[in-house]
C-alpha positions as CSV (number, residue, x, y, z in Angstrom):
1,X,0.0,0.0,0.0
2,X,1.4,3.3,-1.1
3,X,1.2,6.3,2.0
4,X,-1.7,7.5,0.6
5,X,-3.8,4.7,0.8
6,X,-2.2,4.4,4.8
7,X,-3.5,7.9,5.6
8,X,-6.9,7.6,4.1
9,X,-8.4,4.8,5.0
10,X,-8.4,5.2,8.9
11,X,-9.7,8.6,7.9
12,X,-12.6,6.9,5.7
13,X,-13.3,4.9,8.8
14,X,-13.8,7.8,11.1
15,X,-15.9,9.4,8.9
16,X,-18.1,6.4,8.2
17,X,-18.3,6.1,12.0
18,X,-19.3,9.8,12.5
19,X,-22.3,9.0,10.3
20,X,-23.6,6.2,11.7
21,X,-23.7,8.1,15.2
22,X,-25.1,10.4,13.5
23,X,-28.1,8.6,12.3
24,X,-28.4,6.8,15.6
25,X,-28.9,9.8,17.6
26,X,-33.2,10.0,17.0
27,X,-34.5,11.4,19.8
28,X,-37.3,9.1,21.5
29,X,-40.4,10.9,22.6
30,X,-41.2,11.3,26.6
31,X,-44.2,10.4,27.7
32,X,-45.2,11.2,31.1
33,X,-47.6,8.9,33.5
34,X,-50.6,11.1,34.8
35,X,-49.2,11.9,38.6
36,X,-50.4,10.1,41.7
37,X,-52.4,11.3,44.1
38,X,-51.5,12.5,46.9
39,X,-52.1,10.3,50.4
40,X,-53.8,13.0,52.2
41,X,-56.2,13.5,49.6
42,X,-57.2,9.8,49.5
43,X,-57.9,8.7,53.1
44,X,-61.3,7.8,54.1
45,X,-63.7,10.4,55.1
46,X,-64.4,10.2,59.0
47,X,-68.5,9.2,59.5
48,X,-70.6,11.9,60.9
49,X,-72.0,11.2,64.5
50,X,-75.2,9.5,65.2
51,X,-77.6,11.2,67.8
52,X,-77.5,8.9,70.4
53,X,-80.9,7.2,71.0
54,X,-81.0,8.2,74.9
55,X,-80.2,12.2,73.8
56,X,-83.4,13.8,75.0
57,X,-81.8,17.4,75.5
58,X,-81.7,20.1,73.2
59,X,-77.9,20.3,74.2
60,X,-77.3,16.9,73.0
61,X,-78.6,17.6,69.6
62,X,-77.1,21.0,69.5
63,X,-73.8,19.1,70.4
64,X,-73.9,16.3,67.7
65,X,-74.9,18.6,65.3
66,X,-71.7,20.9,65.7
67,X,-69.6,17.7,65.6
68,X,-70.8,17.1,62.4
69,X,-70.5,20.3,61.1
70,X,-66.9,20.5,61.5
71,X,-66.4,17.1,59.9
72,X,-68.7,18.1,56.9
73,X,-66.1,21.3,56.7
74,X,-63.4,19.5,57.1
75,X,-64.4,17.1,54.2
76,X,-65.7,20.0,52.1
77,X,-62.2,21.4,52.1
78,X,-60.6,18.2,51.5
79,X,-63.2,17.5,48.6
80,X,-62.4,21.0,46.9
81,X,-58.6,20.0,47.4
82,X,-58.9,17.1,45.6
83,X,-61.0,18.9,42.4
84,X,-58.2,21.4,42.5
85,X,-55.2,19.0,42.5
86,X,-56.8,17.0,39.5
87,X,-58.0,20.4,37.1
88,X,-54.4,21.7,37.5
89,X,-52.1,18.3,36.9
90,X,-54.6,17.1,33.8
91,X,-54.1,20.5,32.5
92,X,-50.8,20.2,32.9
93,X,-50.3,16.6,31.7
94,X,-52.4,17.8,29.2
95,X,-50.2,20.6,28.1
96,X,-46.8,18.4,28.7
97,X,-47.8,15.6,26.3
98,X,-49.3,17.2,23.6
């Protein structure tokens, strides 16, 4: 082989290798799992209170009733929570794999 021939070849085989790495670098598209949901947001409610069948008082009633009203709020707010949490991450899971 003359020096030419030496020279060029290892160069031809760089550049073939260059190309092929080229062409192998697609890029693969992302996709992105819908996020889970947070624990707090999926415990179980507590259940309201019963009136007790021996409550004959008005204070009694007045009583369970303001024990379930703060467990009605608190659900209410974990309800609205959980409505908010979902609108914003489908519209952003929306936006993300589109």
């Amino acid at each position: 082989m003359n020096k030419v021939n030496r020279t060029a070849l290892p160069l031809l085989w760089i550049i073939i290798l260059m190309l092929a790495a080229g062409c192998a670098s697609t890029t693969v598209p992302v996709t992105m799992d819908f996020p889970e949901v947070p624990e707090t947001l999926m415990q179980e409610p507590a259940r309201l209170e019963p009136l007790p069948v021996d409550a004959r008082e008005i204070t009694d009633l007045l009583e369970n009733t303001t024990v379930n009203y703060g467990k009605f709020r608190e659900l209410r707010m974990k309800y609205l929570q959980w409505q908010r949490w979902y609108n914003t991450n489908r519209r952003l899971h929306k936006e993300t794999t589109e």
